[in-house]
Structures are given as C-alpha cells and as structure tokens.
N, CA, C and O atoms as CSV, one atom per row, in Angstrom:
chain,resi,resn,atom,element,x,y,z
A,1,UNK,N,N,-44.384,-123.544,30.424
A,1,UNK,CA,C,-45.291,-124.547,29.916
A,1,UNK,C,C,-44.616,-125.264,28.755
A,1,UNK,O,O,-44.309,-124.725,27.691
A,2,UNK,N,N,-44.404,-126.640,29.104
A,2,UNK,CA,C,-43.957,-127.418,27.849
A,2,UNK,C,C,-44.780,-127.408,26.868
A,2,UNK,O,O,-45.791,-126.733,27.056
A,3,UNK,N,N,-44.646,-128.141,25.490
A,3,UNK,CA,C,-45.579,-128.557,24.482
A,3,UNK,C,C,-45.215,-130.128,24.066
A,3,UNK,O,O,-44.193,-130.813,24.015
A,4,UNK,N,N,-46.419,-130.280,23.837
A,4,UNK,CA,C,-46.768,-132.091,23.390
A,4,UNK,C,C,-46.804,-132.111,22.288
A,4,UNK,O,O,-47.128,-131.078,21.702
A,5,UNK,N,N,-46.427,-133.522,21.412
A,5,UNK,CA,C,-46.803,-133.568,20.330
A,5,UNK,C,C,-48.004,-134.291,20.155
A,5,UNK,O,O,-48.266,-135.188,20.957
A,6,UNK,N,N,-48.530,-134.114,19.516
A,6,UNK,CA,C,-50.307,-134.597,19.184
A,6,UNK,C,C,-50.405,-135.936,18.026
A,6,UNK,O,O,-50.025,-136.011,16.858
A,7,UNK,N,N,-50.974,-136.756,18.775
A,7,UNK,CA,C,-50.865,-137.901,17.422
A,7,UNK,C,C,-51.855,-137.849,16.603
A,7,UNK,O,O,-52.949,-137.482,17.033
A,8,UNK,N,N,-51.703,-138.179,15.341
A,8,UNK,CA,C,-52.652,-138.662,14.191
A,8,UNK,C,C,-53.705,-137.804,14.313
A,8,UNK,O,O,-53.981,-136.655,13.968
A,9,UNK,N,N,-54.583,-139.369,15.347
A,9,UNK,CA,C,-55.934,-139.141,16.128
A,9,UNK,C,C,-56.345,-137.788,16.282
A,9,UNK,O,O,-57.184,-137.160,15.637
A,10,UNK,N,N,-55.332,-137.288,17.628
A,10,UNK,CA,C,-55.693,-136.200,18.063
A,10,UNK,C,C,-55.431,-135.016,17.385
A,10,UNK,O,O,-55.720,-133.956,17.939
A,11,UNK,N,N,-54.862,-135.021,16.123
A,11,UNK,CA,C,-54.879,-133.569,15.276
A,11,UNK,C,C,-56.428,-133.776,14.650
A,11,UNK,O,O,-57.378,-133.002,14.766
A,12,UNK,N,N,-56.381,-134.954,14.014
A,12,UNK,CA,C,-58.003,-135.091,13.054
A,12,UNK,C,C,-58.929,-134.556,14.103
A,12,UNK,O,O,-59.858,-133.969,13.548
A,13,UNK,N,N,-59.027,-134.537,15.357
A,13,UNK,CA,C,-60.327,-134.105,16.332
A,13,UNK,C,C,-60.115,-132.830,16.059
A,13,UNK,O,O,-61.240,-132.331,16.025
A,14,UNK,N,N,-59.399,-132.084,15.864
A,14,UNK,CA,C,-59.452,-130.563,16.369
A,14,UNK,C,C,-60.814,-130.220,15.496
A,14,UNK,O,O,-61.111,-130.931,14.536
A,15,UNK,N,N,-61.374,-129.437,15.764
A,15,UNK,CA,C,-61.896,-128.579,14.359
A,15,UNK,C,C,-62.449,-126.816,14.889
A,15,UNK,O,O,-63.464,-126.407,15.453
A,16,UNK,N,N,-61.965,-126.551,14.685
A,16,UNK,CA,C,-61.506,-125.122,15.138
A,16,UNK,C,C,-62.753,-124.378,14.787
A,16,UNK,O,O,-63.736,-125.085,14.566
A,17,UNK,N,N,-62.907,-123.011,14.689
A,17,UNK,CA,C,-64.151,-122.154,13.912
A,17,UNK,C,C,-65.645,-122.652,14.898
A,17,UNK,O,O,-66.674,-122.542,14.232
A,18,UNK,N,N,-65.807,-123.030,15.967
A,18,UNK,CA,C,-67.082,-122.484,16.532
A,18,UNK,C,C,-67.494,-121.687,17.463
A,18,UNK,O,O,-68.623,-121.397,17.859
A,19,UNK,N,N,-65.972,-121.218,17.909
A,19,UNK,CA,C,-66.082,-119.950,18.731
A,19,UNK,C,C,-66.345,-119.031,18.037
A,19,UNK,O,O,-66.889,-118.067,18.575
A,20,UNK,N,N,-66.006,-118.983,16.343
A,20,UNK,CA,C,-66.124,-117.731,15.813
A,20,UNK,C,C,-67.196,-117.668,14.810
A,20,UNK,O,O,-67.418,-116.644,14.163
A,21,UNK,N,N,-67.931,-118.871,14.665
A,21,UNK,CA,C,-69.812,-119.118,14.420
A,21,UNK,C,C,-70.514,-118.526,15.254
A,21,UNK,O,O,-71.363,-117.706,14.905
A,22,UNK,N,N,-70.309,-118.803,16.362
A,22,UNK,CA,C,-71.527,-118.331,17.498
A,22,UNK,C,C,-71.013,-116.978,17.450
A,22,UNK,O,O,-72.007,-116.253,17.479
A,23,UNK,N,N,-70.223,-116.443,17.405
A,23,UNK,CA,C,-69.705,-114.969,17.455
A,23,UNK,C,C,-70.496,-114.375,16.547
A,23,UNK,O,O,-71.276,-113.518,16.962
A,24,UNK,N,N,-70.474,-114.642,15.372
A,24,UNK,CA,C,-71.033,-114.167,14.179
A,24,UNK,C,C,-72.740,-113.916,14.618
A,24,UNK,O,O,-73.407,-112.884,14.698
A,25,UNK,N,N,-73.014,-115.095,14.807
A,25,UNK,CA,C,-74.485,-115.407,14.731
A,25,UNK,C,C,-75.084,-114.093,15.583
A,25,UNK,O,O,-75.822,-113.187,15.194
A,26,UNK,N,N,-74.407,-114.370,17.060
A,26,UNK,CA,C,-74.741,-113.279,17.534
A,26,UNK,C,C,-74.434,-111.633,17.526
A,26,UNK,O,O,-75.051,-110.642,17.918
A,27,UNK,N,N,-73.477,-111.811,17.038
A,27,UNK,CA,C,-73.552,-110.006,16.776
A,27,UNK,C,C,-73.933,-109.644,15.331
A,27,UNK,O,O,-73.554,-108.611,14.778
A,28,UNK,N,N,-74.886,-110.786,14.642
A,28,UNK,CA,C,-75.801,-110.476,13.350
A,28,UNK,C,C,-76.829,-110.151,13.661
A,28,UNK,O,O,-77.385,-109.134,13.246
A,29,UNK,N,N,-77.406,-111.140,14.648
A,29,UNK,CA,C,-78.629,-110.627,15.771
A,29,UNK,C,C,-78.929,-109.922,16.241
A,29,UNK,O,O,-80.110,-109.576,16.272
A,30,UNK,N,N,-77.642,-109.152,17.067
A,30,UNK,CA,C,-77.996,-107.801,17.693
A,30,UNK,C,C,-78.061,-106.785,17.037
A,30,UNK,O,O,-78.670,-105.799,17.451
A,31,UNK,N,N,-77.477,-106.818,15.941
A,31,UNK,CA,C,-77.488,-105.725,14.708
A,31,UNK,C,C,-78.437,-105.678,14.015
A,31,UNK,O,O,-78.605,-104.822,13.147
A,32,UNK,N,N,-79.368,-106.769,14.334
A,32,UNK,CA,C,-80.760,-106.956,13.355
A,32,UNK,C,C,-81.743,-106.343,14.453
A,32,UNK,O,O,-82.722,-105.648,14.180
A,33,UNK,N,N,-81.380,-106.666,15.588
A,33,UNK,CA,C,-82.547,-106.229,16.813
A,33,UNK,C,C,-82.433,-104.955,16.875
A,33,UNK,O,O,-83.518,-104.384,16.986
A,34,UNK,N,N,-81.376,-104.178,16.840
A,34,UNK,CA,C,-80.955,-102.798,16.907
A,34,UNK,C,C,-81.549,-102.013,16.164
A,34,UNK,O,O,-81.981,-100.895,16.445
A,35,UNK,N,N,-81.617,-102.887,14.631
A,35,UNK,CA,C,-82.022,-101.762,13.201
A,35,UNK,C,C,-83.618,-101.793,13.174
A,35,UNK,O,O,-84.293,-100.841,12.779
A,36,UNK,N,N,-84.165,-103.053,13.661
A,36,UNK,CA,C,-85.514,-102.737,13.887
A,36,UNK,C,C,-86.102,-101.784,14.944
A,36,UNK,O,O,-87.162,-101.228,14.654
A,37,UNK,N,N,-85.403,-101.474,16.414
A,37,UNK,CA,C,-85.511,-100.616,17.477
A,37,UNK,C,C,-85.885,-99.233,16.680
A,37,UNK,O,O,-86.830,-98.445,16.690
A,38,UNK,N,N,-84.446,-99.381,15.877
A,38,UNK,CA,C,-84.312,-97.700,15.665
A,38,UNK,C,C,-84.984,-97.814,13.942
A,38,UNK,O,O,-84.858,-96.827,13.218
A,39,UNK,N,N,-85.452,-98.666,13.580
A,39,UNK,CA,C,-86.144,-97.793,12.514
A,39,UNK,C,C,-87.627,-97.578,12.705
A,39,UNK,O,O,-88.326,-96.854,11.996
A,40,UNK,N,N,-88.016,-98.266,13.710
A,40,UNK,CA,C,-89.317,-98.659,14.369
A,40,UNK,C,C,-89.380,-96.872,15.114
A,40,UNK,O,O,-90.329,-96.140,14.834
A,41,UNK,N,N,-88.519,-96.513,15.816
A,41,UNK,CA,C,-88.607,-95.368,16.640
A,41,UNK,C,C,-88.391,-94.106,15.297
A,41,UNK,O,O,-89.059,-93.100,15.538
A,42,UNK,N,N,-87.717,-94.040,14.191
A,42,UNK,CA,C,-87.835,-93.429,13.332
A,42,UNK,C,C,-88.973,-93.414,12.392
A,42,UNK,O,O,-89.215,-92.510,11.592
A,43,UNK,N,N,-89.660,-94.520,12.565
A,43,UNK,CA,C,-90.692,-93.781,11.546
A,43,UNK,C,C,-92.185,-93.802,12.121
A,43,UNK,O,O,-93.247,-93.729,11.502
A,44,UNK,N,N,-91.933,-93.929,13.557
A,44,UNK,CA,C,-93.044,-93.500,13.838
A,44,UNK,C,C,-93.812,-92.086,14.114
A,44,UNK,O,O,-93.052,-91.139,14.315
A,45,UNK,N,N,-95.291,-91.791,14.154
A,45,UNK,CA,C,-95.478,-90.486,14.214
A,45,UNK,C,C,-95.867,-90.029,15.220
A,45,UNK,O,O,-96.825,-90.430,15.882
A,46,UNK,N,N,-94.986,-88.909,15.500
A,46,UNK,CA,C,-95.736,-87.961,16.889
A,46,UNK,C,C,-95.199,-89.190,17.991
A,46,UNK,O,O,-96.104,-89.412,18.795
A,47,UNK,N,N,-93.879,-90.116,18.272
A,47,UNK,CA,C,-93.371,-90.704,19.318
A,47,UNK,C,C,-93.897,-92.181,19.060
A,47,UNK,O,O,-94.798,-92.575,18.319
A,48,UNK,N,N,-93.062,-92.856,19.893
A,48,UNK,CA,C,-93.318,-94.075,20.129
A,48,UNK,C,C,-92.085,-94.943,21.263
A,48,UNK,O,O,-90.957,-94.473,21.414
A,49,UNK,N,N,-92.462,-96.007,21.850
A,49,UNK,CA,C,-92.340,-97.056,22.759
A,49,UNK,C,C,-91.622,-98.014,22.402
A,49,UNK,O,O,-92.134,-98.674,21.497
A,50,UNK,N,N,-90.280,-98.487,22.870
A,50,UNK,CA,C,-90.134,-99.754,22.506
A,50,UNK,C,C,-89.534,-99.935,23.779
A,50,UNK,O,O,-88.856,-99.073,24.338
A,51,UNK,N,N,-89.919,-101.658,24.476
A,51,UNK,CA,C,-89.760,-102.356,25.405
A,51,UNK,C,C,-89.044,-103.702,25.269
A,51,UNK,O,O,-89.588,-104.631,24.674
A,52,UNK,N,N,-88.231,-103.777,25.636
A,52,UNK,CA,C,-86.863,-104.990,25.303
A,52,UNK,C,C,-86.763,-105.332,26.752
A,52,UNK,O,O,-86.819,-104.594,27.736
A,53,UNK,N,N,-86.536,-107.158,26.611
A,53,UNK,CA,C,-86.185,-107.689,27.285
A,53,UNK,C,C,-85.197,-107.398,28.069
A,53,UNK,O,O,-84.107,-107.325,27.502
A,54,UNK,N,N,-85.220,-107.117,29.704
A,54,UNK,CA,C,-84.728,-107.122,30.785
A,54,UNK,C,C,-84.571,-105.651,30.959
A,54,UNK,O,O,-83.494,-105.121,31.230
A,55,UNK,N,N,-85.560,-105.093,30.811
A,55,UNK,CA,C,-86.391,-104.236,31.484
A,55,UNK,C,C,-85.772,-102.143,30.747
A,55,UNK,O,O,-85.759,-100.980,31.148
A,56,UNK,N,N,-85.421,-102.913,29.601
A,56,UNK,CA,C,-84.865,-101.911,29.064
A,56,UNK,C,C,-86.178,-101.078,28.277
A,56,UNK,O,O,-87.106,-101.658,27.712
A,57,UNK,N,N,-86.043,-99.824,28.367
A,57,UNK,CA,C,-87.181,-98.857,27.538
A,57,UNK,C,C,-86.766,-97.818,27.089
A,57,UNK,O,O,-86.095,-96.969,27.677
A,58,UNK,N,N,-87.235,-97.821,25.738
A,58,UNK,CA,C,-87.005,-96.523,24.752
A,58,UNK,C,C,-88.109,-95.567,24.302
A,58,UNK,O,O,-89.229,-96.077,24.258
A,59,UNK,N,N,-88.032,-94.534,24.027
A,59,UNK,CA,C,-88.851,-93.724,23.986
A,59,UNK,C,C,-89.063,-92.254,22.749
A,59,UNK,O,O,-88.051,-91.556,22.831
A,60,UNK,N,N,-89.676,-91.903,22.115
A,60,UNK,CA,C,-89.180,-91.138,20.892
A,60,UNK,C,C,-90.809,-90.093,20.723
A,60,UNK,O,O,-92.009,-90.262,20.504
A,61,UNK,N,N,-89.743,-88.906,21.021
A,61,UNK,CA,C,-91.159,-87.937,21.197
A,61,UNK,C,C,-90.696,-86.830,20.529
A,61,UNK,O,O,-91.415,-85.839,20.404
C-alpha cells in the first residue's frame, strides 16, 4: 500500500477522538447500569429481581 500526501484542506478535516468519545460514553454507562444491578441486589432484604433488557434475569435469595 502506497501513501499520499494530504493537502492543506484535507489535513484541517481530520478530527480524530470520536471513536474514543462514544467508547467512553459507553462503557461509563455500563458501569453505571452494573453498579445499580448489583447494589440494588445487595441491599435488598430476604432476595430480590432484576430484569434487563433482552431478556436477561437476576436473582438474589
């Protein structure tokens, strides 16, 4: 694979960093959905239920 040189123009377009925004965003999310699962199943008494999207179920007895 050769390489090109890039004019002016086309360096100013780049702008790099939103593959690694959405990265972030989402594995802040899942780490937030997670800590509520499990603190939700920890402090409940005598067991409890949690039901997540796509058909996943937890259970604490």
């Amino acid at each position: 694979m050769e390489g090109k040189l890039l004019t002016e123009t086309e360096l100013r377009s780049i702008a790099p960093g939103e593959a690694i925004t959405i990265t972030a965003v989402l594995a802040v999310m899942a780490i937030a959905v997670m800590a509520v699962v499990v603190y939700k199943l920890m402090r409940s008494q005598g067991g409890g239920n949690v039901k997540m999207p796509g058909g996943f179920q937890f259970s604490w007895k």
